[in-house]
KOLKOLKOL-599034 format. One record per residue (C-alpha): chain; y negated, x, z; residue in one letter; residue number from 1. Coordinates in pm, 1 decimal, decimal comma, always signed. Each point is the difference from the previous one (the first is absolute). Layout:
BEGIN
{pt A {Y X Z} a NUM}
...
***
This chain:
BEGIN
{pt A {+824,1 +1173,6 +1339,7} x 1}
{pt A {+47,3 -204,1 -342,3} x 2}
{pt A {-283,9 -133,5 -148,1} x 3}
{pt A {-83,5 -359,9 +122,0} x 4}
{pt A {+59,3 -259,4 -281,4} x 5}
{pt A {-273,7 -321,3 -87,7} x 6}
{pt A {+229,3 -291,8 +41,0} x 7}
{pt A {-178,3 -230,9 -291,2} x 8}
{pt A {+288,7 -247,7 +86,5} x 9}
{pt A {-101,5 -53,1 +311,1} x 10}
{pt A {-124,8 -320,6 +160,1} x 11}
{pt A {-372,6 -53,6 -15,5} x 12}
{pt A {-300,4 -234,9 +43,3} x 13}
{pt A {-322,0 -13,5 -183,9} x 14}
{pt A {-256,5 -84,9 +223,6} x 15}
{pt A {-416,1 -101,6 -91,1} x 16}
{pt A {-249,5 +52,8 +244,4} x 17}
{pt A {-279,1 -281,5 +93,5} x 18}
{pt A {-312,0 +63,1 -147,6} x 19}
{pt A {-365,0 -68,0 -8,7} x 20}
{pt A {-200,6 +166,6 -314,9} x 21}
{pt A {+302,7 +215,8 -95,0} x 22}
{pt A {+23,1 +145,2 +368,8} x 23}
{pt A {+243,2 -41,3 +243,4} x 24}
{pt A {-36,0 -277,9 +292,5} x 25}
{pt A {+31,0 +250,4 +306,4} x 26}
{pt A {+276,8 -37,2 +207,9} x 27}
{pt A {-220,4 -116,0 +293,1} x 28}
{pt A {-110,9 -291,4 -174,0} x 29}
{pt A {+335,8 -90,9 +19,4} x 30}
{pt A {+101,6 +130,3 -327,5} x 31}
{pt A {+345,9 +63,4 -134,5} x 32}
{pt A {+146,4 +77,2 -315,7} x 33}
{pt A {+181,7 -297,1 -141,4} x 34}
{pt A {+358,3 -26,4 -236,8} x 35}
{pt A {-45,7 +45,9 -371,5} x 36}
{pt A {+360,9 +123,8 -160,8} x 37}
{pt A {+353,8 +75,8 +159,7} x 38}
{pt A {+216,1 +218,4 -190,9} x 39}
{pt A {+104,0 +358,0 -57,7} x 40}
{pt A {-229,0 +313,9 -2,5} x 41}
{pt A {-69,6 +37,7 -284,3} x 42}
{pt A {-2,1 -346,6 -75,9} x 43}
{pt A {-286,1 -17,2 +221,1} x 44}
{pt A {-143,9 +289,2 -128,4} x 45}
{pt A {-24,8 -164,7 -325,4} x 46}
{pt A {-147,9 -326,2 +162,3} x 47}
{pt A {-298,5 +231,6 +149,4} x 48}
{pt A {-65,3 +209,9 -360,1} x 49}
{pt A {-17,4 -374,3 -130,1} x 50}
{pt A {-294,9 -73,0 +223,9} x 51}
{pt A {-380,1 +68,1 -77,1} x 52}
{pt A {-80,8 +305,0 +29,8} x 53}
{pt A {-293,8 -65,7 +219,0} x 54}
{pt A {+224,6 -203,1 +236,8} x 55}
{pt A {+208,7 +295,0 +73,8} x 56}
{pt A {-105,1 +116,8 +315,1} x 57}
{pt A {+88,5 -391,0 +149,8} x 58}
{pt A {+330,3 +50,4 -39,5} x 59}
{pt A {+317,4 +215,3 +173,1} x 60}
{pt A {+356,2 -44,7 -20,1} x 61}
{pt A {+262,7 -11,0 +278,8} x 62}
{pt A {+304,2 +191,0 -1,4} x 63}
{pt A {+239,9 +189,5 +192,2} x 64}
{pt A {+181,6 +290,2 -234,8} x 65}
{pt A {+87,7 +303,5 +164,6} x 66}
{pt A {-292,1 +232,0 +151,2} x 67}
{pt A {-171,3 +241,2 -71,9} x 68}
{pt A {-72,5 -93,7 -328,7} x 69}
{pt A {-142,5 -345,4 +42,0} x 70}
{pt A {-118,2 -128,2 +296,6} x 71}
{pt A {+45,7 -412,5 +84,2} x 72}
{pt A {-371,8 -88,0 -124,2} x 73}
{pt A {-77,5 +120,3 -330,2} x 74}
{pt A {-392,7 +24,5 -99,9} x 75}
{pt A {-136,3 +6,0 -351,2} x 76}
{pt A {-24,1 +344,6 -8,7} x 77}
{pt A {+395,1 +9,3 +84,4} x 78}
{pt A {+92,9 -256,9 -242,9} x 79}
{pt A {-162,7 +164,2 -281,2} x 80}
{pt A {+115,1 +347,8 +83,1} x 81}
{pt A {+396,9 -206,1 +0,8} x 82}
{pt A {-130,7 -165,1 -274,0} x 83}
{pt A {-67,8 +344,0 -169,4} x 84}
{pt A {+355,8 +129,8 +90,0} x 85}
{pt A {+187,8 -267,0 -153,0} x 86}
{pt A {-213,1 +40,5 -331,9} x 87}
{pt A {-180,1 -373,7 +10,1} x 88}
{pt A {-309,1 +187,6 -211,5} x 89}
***
């Protein structure tokens, strides 16, 4: 099986969580993470490392490159580890 390829190219979103105090509205208060950036991978990628540091964890981008590399929803902890891979540090 060949090894599965990060499509940076790909379409994306960057999306921001609601927030109260730095924490995220819960999802049964009605909460839902609202539009921030369109563009590529990595271009959202870039959009995210741009971002306070302490705001991280409110955001995720959408995507839909080929499994099982990277699933549709990426977390902060995916984004930085993508972020590490395509030498952004």
């Amino acid at each position: 099986m060949p090894d599965p390829e990060i499509q940076f190219d790909a379409p994306a979103d960057l999306l921001k969580w609601p927030s109260i105090n730095n924490e995220r509205i819960s999802t049964s208060w009605g909460a839902r993470p609202f539009f921030v950036f369109e563009g590529t991978l990595d271009e959202c990628i870039r959009q995210f490392m741009s971002k306070p540091a302490d705001q991280h964890h409110l955001y995720e981008i959408h995507t839909a490159p080929p499994p099982p590399l990277v699933s549709a929803v990426l977390s902060a902890e995916h984004i930085f580890e993508l972020a590490r891979l395509r030498d952004f540090f």
